[in-house]
N, C-alpha and C positions, 0 to 999 in steps of 0.2 A: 437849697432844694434837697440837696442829702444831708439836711442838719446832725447829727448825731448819729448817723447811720454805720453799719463796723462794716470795713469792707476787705476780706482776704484774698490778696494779691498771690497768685501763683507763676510766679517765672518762666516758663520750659526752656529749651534751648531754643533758640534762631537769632542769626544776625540780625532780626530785627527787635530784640529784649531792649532796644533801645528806647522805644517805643512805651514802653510799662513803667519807664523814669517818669515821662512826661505826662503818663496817666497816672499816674503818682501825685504829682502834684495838681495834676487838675481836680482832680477827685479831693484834694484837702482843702480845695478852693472853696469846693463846694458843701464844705461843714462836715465831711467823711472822715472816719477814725480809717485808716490804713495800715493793714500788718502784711507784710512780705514773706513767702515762703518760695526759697528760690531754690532749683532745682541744680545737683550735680552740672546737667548738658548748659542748665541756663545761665551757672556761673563763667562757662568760658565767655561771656558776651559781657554780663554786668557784673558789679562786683557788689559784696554786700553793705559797702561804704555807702556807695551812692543811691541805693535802695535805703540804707537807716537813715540819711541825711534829709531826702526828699520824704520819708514817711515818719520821720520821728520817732519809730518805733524801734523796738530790737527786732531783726530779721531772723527769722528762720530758716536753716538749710541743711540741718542733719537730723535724722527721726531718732537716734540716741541722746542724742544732746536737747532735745527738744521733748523727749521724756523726762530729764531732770529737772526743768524750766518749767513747763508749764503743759504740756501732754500735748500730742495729736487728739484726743477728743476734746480737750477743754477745747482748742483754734479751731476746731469742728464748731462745735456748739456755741461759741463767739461769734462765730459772722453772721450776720444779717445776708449776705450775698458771698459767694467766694466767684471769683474768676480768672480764670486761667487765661492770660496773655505775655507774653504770644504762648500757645497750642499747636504744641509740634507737632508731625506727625504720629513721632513714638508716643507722645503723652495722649491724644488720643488713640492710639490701639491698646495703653496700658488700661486708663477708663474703660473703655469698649469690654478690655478682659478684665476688667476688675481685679488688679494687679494691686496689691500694697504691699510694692517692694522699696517704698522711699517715703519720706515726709507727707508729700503733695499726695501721694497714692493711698497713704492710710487716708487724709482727713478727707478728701474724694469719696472714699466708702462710707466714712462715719456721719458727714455733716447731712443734715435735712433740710438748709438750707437751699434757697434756690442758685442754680451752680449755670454760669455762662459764661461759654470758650471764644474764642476770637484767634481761628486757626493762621500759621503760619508758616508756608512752606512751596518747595519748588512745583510748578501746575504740573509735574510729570505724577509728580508723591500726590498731590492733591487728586488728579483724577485716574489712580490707578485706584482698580475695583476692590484691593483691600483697605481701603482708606473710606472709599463711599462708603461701603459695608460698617465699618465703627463709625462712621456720621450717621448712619440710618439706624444702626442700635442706640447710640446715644441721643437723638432726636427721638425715638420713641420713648426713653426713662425721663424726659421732658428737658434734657438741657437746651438749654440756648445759643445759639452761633450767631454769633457777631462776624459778617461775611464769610470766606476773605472777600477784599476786592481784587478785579484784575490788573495789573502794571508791572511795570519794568523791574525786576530782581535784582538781588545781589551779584546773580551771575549773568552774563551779555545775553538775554531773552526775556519775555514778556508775557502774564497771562494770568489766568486765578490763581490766587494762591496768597496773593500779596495780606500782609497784616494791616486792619484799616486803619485811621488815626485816630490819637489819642482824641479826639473830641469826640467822635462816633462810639467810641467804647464807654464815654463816660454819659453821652444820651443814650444809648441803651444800657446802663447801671441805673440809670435816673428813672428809665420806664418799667426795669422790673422792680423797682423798688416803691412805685407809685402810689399812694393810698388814694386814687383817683374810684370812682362811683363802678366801673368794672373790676376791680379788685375780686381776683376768685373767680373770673369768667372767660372762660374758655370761646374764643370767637375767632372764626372759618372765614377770609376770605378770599375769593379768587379775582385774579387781573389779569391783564394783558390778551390777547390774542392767542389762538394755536394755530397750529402750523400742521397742515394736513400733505402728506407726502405724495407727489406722483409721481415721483421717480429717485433716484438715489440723489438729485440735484434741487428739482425744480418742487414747488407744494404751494399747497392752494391756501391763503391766509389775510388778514384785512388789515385797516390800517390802524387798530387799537395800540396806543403807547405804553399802557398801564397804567399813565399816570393817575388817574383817579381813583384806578385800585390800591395802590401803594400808596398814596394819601389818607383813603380810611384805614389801612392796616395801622400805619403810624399815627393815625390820629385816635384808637383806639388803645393801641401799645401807651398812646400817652396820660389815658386813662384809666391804667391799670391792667388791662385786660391781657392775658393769655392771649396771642394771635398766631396762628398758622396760615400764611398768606403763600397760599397757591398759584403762579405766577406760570401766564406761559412766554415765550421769549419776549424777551422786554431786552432797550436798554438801560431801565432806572439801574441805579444803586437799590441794594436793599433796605427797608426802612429800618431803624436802630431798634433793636428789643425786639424782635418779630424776627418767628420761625419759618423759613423761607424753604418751598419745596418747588423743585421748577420742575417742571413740562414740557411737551412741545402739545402734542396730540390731545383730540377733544376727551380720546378715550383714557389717555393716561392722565387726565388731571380729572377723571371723577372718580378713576381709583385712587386717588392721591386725595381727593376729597372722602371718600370712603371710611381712606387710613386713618382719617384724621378724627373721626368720628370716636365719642362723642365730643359735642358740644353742644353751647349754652346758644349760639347766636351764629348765621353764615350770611354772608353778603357775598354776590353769586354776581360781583363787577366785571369777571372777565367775559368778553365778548367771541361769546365761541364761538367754531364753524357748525353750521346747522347739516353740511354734509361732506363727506370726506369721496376720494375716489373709490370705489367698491375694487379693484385689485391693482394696489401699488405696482407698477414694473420693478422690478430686480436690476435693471440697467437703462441707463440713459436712453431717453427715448430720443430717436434719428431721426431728422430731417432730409429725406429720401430726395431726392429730385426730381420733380412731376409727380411726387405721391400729396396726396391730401392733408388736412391736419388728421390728428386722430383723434380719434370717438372715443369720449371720456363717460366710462358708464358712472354713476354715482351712487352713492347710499346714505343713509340717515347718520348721524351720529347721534349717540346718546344722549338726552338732554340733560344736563346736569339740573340746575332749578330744582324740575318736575322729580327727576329722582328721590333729591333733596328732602322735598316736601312732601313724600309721602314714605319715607326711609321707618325702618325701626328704630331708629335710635335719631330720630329727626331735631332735629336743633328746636331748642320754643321760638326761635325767632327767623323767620327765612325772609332773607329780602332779594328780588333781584331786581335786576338794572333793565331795560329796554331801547337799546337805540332805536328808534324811528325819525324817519325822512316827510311821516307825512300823517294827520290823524292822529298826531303822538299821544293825548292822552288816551280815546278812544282805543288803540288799541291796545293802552297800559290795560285799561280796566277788563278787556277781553281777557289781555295773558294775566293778569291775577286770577282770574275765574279758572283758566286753563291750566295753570302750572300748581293750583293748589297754596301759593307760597300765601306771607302776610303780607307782603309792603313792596310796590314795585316801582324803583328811582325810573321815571320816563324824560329822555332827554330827546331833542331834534340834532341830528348829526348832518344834517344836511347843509349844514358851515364846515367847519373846521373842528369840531369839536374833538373827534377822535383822537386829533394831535395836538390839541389846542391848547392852551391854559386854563382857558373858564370854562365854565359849563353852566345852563339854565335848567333845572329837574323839577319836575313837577311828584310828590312822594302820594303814589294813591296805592289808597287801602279801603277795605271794606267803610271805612267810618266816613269814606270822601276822599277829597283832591285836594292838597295843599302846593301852592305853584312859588315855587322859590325863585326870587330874583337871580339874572345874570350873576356869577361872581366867580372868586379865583377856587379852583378843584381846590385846595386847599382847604376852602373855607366849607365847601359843599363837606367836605370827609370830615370836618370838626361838629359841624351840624348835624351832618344824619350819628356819628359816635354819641353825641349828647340825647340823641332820641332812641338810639339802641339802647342806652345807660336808662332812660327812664322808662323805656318798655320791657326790662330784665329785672328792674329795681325790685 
């Protein structure tokens, strides 16, 4: 799958550099040339025996000595892909500041290649707001992050932060390197549910899992395509090769939709809230004794779709999704009419489906109603990727 592909391995420091060995080797499994450029922080963890043995290559680790060898721009302009695993926390605020005070930091500025991190580090570093900060500069200059995922640390505590494994790094290397039918197509989509707040505890939200959304993200990642996959709280994992922007709120994921603009193609799977509570309480609301419940005024939320679809900078392709319980196609072909959009997936949830595995969609658009058999979300998210690919073609 990576036949002949160059792929620049960038070390940083963490206890988990362990991890980059065995991506090492997975990645030469898979027909990958591999060159190592291992960082001062990331040599306290590996050594560069065990990086040249598993990559066959001569390793790089000093920007002097790697000017008499063969340049930081030649190993720039060499890769097909570089990625930074594991991505410390320093190594991403050096990116962020575009720092080239080492090896990895000059060929970071010089390469044009396309460049994905797979961060690694304690969930205190990971969600402290100078850290989000260089994730949201470096997610706009279009790099990729490869999770983290959340689990147990080097140190006795638990949470994001964690580096993913080596099989997950080397499918998203595989996805941005895809010469699949979306190559050069920039595609939008949103999943999962949001979560509308009334109080600093309790909020109003349904029972969407994501999983059908995070199925077309990756099943488009798997045809090349650029993906920004808008996500509001889910359990899934992220999908591999797809740029992940999470959410709670209906209003912060169409600015996050917004951001994300432009693009070639948006699929509008996450199942919003159609209304939020019109003034969130500041504090827990109390259960009084002998008082009533309390009177929840409500308001609109913004419709994403509709937005979507009449935006200045609107995608050529909108599709969204409509759960219905009852009339399902009937009132697909209304909200196509209503929301403006091209193509609206109409499914009946009135099973199991939200949480389900399979799903039965019916895809109507202006030209008609095509009724797709029962089958696994999976396959539904390979399907409708293969008709985004031939409706962008």
């Amino acid at each position: 799958m990576l036949q002949g592909r160059r792929i620049l391995l960038i070390v940083s420091g963490s206890v988990a550099a362990f991890k980059a060995l065995m991506l090492a080797r997975l990645l030469r499994e898979e027909g990958a040339t591999v060159r190592a450029v291992l960082t001062a922080a990331g040599a306290r963890f590996v050594t560069r025996e065990s990086l040249a043995a598993l990559t066959a290559e001569p390793v790089f680790d000093d920007l002097w000595a790697a000017e008499a060898e063969i340049g930081h721009i030649r190993l720039a302009r060499w890769a097909d892909l570089v990625l930074v695993a594991p991505a410390s926390a320093s190594r991403l605020a050096a990116m962020a500041g575009g720092l080239a005070t080492d090896l990895a930091g000059c060929i970071l500025l010089a390469t044009r290649a396309p460049v994905l991190v797979a961060p690694a580090m304690n969930p205190a570093m990971w969600e402290h707001p100078a850290t989000e900060a260089n994730v949201a500069t470096l997610r706009a200059r279009g790099v990729g992050f490869i999770g983290p995922d959340s689990g147990a640390m080097a140190e006795p505590e638990s949470g994001p932060g964690r580096l993913v494994e080596p099989e997950a790094m080397c499918d998203a290397v595989r996805a941005a390197l895809s010469d699949g039918p979306l190559r050069g197509q920039h595609i939008l989509v949103t999943s999962g549910p949001t979560h509308e707040p009334i109080d600093p505890v309790r909020y109003i939200a349904n029972r969407s899992s994501g999983r059908q959304g995070h199925a077309i993200a990756a099943a488009l990642a798997r045809l090349g395509a650029r993906v920004t996959l808008v996500s509001g709280p889910v359990a899934m994992p992220d999908p591999a090769g797809v740029q992940v922007v999470r959410v709670e709120t209906a209003r912060e994921m169409l600015a996050a939709c917004e951001a994300a603009l432009p693009a070639d193609g948006a699929i509008c799977a996450a199942a919003v809230a159609d209304w939020r509570v019109a003034r969130e309480a500041g504090q827990k609301l109390k259960k009084e004794p002998g008082a009533g419940a309390p009177v929840l005024e409500m308001a609109l939320n913004p419709d994403i779709l509709a937005t979507l679809s009449v935006h200045a900078r609107r995608p050529r392709l909108m599709v969204g999704f409509a759960a219905e319980t009852e009339q399902v196609v009937e009132h697909a072909q209304a909200k196509l009419a209503r929301k403006g959009c091209d193509w609206i997936m109409a499914n009946d949830v009135s099973g199991d489906v939200m949480g389900g595995m399979e799903n039965a969609v019916h895809l109507v658009s202006a030209e008609g109603v095509e009724d797709w058999p029962r089958m696994p979300k999976e396959e539904v998210a390979a399907r409708l990727a293969l008709r985004v690919a031939e409706a962008l073609a």
